[in-house]
Backbone as CSV, one residue per row, in Angstrom:
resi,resn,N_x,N_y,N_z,CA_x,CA_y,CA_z,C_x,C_y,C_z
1,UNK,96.194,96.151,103.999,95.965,97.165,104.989,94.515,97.139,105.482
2,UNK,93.508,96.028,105.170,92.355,95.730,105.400,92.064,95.791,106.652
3,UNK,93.186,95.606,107.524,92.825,95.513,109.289,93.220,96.830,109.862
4,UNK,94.106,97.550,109.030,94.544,98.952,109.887,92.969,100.378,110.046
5,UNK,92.488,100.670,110.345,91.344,101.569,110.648,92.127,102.919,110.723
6,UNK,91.648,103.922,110.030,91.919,105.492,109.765,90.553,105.989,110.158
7,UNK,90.974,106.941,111.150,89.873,107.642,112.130,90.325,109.011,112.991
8,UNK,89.472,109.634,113.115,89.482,110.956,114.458,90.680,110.565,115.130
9,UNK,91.304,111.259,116.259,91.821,111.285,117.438,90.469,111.217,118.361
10,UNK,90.313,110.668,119.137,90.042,111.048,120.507,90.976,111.483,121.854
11,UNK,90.255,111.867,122.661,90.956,112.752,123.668,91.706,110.979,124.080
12,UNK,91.229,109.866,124.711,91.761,108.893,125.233,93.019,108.083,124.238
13,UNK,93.094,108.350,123.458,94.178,108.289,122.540,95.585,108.733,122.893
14,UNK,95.533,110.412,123.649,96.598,110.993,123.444,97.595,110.477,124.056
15,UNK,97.452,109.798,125.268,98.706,108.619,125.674,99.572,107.611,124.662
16,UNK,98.680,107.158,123.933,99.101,106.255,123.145,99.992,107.134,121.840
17,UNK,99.406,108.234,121.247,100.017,109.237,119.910,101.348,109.646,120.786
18,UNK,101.346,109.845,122.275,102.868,110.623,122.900,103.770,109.659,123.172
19,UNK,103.359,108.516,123.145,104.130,106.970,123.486,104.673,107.294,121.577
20,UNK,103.920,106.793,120.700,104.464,106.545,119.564,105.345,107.674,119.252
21,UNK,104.947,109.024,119.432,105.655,110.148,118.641,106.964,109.898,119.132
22,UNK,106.757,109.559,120.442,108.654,109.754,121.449,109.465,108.687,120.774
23,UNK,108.481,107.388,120.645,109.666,106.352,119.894,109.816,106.369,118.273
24,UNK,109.115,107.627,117.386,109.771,107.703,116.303,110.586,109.269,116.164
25,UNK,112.017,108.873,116.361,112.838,109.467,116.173,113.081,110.016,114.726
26,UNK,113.439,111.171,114.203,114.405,112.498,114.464,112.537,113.567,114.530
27,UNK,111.932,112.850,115.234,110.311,113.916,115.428,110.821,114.498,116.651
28,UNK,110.095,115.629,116.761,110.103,116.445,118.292,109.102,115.465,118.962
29,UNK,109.875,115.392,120.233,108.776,114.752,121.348,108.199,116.126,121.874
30,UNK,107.145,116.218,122.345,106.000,117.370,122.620,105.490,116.906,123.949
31,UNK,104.804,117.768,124.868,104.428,117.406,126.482,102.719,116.375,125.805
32,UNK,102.975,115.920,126.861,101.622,114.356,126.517,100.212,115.710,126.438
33,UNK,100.211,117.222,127.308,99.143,117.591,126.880,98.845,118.498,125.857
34,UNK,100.066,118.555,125.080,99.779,118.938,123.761,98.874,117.760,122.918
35,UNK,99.551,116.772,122.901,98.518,115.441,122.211,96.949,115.633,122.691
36,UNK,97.158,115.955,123.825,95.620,116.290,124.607,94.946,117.178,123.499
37,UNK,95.545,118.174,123.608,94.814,119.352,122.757,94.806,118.661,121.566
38,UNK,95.742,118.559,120.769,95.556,117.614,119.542,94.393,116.832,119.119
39,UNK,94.278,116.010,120.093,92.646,115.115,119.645,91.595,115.912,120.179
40,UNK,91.581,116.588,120.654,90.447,117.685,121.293,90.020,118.679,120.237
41,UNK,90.908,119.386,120.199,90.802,120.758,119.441,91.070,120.701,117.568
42,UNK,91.852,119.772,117.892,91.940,119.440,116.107,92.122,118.368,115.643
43,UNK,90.752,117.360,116.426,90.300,116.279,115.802,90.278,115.921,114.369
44,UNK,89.494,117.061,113.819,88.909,116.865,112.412,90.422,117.011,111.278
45,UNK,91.560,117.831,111.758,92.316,117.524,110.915,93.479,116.623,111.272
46,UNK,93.216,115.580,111.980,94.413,115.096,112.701,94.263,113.423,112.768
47,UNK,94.572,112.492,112.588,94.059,111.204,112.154,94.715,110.101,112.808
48,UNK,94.335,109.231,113.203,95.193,108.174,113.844,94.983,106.853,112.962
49,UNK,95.720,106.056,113.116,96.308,104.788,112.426,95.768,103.905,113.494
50,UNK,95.147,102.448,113.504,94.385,101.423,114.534,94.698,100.196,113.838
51,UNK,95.656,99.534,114.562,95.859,97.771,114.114,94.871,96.977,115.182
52,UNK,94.042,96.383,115.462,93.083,96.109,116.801,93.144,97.274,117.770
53,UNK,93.540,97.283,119.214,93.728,97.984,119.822,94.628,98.516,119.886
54,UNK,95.561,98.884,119.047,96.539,99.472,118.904,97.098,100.815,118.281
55,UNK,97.340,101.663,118.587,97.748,103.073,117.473,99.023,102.955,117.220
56,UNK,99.069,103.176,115.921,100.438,102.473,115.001,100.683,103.530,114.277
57,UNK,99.767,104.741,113.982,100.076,105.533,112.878,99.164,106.971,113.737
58,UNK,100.393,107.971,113.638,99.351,109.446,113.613,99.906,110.966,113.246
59,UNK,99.030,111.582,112.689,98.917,112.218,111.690,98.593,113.704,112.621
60,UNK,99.372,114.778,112.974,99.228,116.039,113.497,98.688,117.065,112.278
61,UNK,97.270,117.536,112.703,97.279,118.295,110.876,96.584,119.559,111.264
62,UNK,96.636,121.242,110.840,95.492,122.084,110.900,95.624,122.726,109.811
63,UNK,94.638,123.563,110.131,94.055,124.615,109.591,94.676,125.766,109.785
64,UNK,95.701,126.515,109.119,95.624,128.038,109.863,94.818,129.000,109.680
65,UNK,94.180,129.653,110.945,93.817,131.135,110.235,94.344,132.057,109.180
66,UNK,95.533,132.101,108.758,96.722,132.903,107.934,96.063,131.796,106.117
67,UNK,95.534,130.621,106.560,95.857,130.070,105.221,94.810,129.184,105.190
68,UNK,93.604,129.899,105.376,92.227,128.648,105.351,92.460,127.605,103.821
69,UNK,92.941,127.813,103.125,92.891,126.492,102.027,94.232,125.918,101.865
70,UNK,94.669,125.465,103.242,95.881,124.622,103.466,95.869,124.237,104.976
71,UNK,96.023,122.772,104.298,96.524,121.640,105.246,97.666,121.504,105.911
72,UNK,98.096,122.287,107.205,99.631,121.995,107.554,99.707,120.679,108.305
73,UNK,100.794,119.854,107.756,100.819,118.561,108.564,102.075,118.914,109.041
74,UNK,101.976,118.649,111.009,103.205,119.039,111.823,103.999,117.857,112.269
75,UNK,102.839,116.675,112.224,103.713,115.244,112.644,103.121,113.828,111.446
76,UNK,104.246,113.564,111.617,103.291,111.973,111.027,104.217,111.032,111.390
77,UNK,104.014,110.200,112.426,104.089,109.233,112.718,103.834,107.724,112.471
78,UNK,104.567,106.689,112.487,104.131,105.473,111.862,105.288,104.029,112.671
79,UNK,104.681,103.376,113.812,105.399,102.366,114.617,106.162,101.612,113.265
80,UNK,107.601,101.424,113.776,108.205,101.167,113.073,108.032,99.531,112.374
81,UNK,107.350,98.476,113.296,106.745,97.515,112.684,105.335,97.656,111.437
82,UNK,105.174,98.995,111.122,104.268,98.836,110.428,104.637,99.986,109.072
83,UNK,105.992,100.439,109.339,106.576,101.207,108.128,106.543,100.579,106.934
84,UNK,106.354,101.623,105.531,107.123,101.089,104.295,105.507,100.117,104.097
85,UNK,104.168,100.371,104.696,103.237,100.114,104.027,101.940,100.565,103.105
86,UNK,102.335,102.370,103.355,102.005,103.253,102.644,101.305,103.734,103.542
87,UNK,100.986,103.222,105.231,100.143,104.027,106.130,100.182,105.823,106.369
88,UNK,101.902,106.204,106.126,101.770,107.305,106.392,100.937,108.267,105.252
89,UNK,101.024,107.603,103.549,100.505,108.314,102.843,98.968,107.966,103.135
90,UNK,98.040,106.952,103.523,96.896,107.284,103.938,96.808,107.680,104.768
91,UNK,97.368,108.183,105.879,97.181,109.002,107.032,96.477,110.555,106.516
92,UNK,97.615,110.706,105.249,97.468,112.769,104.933,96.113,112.391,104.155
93,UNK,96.219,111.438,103.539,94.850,110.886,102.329,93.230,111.238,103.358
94,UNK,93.297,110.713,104.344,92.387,110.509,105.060,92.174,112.440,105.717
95,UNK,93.102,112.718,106.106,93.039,114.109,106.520,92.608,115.108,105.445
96,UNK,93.448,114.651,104.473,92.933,115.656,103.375,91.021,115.436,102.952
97,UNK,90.605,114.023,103.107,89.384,113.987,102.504,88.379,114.357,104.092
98,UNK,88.619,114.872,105.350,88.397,115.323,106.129,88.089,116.643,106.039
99,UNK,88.759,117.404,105.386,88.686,118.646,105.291,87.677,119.554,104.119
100,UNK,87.806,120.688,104.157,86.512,121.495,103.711,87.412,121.394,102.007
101,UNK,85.991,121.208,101.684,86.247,121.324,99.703,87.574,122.030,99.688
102,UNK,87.582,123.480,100.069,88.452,124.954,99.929,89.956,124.497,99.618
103,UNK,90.568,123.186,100.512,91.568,123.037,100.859,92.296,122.598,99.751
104,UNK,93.132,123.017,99.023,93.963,123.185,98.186,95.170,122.869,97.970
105,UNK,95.953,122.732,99.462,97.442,122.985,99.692,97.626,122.359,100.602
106,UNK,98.630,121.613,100.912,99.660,120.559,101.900,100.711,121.467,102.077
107,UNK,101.101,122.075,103.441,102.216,122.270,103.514,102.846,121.942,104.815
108,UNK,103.771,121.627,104.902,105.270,120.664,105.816,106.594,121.438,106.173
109,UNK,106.275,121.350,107.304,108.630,121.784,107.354,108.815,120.625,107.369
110,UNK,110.460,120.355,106.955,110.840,119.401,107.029,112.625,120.141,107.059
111,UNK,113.087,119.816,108.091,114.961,119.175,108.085,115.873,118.788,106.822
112,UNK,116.680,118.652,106.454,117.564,119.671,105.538,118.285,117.849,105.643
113,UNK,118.118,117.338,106.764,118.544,115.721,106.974,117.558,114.766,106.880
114,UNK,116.497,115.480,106.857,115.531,113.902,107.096,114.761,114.170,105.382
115,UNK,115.540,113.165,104.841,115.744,112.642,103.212,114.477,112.209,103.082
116,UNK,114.119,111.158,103.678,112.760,109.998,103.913,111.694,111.484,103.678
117,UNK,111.352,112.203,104.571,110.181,112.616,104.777,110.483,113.456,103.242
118,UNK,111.128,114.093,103.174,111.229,115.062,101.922,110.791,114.065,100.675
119,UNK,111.591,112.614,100.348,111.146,112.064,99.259,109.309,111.532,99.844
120,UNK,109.270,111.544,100.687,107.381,111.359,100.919,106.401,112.141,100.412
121,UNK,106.852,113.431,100.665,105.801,114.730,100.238,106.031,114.984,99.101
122,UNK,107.052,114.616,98.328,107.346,114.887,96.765,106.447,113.089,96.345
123,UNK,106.290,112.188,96.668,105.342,111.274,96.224,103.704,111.723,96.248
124,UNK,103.877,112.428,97.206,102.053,113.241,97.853,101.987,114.173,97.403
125,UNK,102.924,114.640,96.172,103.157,115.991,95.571,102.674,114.952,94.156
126,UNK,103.466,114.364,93.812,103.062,113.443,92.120,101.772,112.530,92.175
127,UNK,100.857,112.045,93.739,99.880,111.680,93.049,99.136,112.403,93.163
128,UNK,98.562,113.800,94.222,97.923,114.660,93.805,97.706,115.549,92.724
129,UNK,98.605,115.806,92.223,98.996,116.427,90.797,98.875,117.368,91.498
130,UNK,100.053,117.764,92.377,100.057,119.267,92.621,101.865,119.325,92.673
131,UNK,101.859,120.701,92.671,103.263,121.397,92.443,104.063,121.184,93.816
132,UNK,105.269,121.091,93.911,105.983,120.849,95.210,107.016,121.980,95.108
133,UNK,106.951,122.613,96.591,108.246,124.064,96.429,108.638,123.933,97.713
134,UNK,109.705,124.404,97.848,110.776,123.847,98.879,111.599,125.369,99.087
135,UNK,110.894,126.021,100.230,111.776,127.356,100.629,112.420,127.273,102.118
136,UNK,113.139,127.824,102.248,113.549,128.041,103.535,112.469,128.969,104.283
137,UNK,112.499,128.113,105.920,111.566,129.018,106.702,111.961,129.163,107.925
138,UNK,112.484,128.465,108.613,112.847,128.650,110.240,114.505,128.388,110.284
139,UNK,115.564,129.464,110.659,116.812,128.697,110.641,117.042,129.031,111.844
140,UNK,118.484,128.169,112.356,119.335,127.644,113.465,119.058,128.976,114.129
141,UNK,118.984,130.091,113.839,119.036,131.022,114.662,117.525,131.341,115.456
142,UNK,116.734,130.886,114.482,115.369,131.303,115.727,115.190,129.564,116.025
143,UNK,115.502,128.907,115.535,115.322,127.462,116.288,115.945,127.135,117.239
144,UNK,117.494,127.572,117.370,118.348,127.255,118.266,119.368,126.368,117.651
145,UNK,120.788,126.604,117.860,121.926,125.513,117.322,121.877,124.327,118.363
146,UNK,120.836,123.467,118.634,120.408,122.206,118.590,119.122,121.759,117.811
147,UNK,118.797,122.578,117.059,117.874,122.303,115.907,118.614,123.002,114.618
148,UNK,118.181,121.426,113.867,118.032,121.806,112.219,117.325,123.127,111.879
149,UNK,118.093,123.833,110.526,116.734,124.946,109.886,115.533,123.511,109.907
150,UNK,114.166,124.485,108.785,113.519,123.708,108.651,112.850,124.710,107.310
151,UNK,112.405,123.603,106.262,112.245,123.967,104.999,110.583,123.865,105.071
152,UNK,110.287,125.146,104.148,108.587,124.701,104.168,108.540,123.892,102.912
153,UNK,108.084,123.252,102.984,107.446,122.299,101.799,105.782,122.426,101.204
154,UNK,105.789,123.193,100.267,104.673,123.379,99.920,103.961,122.454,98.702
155,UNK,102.874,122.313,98.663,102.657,120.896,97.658,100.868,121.544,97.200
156,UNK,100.906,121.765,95.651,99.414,121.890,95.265,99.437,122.817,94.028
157,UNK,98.227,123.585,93.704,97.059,123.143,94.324,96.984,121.107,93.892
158,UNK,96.398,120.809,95.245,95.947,119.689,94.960,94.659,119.505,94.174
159,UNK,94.793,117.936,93.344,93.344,117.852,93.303,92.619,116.415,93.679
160,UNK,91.311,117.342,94.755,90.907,116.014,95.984,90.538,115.226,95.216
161,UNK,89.774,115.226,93.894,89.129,113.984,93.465,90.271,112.778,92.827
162,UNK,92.437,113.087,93.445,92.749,112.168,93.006,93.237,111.438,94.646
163,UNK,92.041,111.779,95.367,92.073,110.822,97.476,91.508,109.700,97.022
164,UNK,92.549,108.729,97.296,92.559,107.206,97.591,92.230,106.870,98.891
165,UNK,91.694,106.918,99.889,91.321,106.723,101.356,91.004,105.100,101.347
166,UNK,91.785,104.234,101.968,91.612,102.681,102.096,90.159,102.259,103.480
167,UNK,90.346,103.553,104.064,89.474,103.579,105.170,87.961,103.624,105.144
């Protein structure tokens, strides 16, 4: 993974993060100027993946006001030629060692169908040595019956001094 680069968003990016997000499917595709805001406004928790000129990997992440010592990650993305190389777990790696000491906690919705992402955050749950809890948070009824519920996935407290960052 010596050639892939983990870095900021920039604003000139966000074409390229709304190209990838749309072609990795079961993700919400989002309007190209949300990505805008994305590398703008929440640079510092939000990370992109770089094969040469290329964005291959990216990482939607904040801060809430409601929960200053947690990391919510809303997307993570990864071009499907470059899956299954552990980019998405340095993606959160890199975000997490981005963030203020305080931050403690990873938390995720995740779909009730998408198996993959659930067994991911339970791996980012066992090497942080933090706890993984799995509640219900958004169902069909405030999402709409063309959306899945969606489960929060909570993962921690983490601890940062076990961030592997290849970057």
């Amino acid at each position: 993974m010596s050639s892939i680069i983990f870095r900021e968003p920039s604003i000139s990016d966000a074409d390229s993060i709304w190209n990838l997000v749309k072609n990795n499917k079961p993700l919400d595709e989002n309007s190209k100027y949300l990505y805008v805001l994305l590398c703008h406004q929440f640079s510092k928790t939000c990370v992109v993946a770089e094969s040469g000129s290329d964005i291959i990997g990216f990482l939607s992440g904040f801060i809430s006001p409601k929960s200053p010592d947690t990391l919510f990650v809303w997307q993570a993305a990864v071009s499907n030629a470059f899956r299954n190389q552990g980019i998405a777990k340095e993606l959160v790696l890199k975000a997490l060692s981005q963030t203020d000491p305080d931050v403690r906690f990873v938390e995720a919705t995740v779909t009730p169908s998408n198996k993959a992402s659930l067994k991911f955050l339970q791996n980012i749950a066992i090497q942080l040595d933090g706890d993984f809890t799995k509640t219900p948070m958004f169902s069909t009824k405030i999402l709409g019956d063309d959306h899945e519920p969606e489960d929060l996935i909570r993962i921690g407290p983490i601890q940062k001094n076990l961030l592997e960052v290849t970057a």
